[in-house]
Backbone bond lengths (Angstrom), bond angles and torsions (degrees), N, CA, C in turn:
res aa  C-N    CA-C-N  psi(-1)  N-CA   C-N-CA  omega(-1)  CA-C   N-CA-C  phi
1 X - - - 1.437 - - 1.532 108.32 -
2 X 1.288 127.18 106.46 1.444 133.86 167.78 1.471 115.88 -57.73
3 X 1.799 121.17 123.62 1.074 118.29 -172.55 1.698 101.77 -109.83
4 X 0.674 120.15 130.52 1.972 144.99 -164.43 1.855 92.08 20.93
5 X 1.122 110.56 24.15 2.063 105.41 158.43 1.558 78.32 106.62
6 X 1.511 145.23 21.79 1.718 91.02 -167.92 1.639 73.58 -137.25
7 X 1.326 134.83 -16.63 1.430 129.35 155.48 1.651 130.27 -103.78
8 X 1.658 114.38 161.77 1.288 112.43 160.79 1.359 88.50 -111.70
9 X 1.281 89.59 147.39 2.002 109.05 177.82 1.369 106.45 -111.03
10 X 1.736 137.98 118.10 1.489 108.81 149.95 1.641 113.96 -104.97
11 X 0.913 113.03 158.38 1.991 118.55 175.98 1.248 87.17 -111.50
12 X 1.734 108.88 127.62 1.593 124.40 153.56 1.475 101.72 -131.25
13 X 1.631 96.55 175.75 1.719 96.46 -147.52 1.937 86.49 -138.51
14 X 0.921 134.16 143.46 1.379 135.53 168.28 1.726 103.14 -128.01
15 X 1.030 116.19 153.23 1.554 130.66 175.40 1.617 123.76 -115.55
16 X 1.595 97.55 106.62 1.621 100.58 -174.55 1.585 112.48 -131.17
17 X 1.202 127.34 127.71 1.670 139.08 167.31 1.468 69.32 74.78
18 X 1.223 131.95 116.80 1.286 157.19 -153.71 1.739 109.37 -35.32
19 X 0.895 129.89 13.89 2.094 143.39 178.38 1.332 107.90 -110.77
20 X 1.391 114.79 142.38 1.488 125.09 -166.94 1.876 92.03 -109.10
21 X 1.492 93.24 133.93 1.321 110.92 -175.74 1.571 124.58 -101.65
22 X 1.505 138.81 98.74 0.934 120.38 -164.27 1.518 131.77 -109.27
23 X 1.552 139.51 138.22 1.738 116.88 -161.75 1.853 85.38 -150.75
24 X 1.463 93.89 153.75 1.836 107.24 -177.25 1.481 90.78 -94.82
25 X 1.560 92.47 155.23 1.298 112.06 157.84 1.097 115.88 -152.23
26 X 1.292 112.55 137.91 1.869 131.10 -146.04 1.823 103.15 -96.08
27 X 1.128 98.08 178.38 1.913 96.11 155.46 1.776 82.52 -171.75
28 X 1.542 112.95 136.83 1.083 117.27 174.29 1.349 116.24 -96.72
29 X 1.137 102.97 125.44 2.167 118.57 -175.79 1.058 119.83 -62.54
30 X 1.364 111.98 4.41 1.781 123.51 -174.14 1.757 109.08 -108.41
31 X 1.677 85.26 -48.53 1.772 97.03 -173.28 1.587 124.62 -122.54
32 X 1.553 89.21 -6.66 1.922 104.53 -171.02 1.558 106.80 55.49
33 X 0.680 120.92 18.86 1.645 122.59 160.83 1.751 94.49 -59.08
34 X 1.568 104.23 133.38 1.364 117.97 -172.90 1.510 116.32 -117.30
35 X 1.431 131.86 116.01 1.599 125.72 -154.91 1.453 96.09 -137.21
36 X 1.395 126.39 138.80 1.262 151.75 165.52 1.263 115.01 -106.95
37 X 1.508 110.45 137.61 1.654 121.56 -171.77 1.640 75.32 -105.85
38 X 1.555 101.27 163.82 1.458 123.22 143.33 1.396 127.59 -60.50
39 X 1.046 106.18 -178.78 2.040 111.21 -174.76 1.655 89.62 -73.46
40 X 1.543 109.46 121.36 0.932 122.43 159.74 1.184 111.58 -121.34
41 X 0.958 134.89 8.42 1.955 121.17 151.41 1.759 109.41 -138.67
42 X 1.254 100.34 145.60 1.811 98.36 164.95 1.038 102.09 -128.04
43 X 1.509 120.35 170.23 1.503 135.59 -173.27 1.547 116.96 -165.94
44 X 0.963 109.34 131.58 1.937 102.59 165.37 1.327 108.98 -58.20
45 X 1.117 140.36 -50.44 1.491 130.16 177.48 1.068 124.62 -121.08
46 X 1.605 123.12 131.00 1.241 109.38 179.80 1.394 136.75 -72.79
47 X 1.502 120.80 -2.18 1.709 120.69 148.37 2.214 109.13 -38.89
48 X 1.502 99.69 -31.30 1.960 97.37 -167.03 1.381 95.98 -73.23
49 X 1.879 142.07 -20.82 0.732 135.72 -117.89 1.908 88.29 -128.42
50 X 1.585 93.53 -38.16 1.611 110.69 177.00 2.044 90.82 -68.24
51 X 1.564 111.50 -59.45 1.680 93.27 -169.08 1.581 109.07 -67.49
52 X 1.257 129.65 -26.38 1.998 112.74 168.34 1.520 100.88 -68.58
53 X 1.483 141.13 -34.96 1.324 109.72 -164.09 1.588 108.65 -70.76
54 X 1.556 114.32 -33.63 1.335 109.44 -167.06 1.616 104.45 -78.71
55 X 0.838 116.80 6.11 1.861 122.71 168.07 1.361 114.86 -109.90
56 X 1.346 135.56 -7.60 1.610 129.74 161.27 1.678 108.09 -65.63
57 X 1.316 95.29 135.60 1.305 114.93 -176.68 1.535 109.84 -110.83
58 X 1.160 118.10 -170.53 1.684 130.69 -162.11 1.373 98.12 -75.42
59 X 0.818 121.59 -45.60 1.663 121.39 -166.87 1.674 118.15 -80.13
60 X 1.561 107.85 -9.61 1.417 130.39 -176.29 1.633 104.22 -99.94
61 X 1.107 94.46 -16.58 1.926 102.61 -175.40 1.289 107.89 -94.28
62 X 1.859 115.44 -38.68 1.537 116.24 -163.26 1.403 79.99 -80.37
63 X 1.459 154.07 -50.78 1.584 116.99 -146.11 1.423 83.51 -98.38
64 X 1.125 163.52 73.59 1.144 150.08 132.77 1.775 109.69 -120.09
65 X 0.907 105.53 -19.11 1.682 145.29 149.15 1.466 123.52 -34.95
66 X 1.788 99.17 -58.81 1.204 120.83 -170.12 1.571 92.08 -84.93
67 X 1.003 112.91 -75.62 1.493 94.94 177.29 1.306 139.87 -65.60
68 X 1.396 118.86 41.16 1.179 120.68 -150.05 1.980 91.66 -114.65
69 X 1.235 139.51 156.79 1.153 125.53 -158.25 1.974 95.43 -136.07
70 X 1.794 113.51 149.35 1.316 110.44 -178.80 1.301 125.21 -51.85
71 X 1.419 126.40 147.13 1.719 113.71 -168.48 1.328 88.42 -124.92
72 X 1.552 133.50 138.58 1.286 136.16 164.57 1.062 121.67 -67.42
73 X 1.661 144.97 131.96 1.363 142.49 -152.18 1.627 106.10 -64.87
74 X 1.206 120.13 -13.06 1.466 111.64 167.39 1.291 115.84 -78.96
75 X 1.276 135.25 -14.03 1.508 147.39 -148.16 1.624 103.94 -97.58
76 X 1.421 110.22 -32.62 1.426 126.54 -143.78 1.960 87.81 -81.82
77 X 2.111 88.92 137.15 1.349 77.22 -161.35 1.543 124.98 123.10
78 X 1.515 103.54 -74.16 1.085 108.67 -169.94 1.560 124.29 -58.31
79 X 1.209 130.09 -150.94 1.412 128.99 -176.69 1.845 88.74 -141.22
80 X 1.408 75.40 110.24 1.799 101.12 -168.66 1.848 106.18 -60.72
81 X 0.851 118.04 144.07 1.725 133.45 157.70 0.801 117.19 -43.50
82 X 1.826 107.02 146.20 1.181 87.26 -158.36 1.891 110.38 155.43
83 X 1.317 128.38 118.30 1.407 120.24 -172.85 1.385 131.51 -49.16
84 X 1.450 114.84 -38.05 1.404 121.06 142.66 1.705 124.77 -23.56
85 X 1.558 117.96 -41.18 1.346 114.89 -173.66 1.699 101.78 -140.76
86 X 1.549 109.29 40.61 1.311 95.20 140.93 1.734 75.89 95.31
87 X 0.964 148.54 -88.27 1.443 157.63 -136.39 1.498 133.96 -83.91
């Protein structure tokens, strides 16, 4: 999902102590610099997790964005750290 042309965004979701955990991760189209937010949504099922992603809008992406921190190209992907999963 392209955020105002200058990112690609993907949302992946991992499932831990039975709730699906979900966090963006960016890649910038200018520099590929690669950034991971924290769990910003939980849900009992991940169908709840598929209907909020397709309803976040631009303004829900840039501050989650902003706080979102560099991920090392091995990292990308993974299911970020974090109290949700133990880490």
């Amino acid at each position: 999902m392209p955020v105002d042309g200058h990112f690609m965004v993907r949302i992946y979701a991992a499932r831990s102590n039975d709730r699906w955990h979900a966090w963006l991760e960016s890649i910038s189209l200018y520099h590929g610099h690669l950034r991971r937010s924290g769990i910003i949504r939980s849900a009992d099922a991940r169908d709840e997790l598929h209907a909020w992603a397709d309803k976040l809008g631009e303004e829900e992406l840039r501050r989650a964005l902003e706080d979102a921190e560099f991920v090392p190209a091995r990292d990308v992907g993974r299911t970020p750290a974090g109290a949700a999963f133990g880490g």
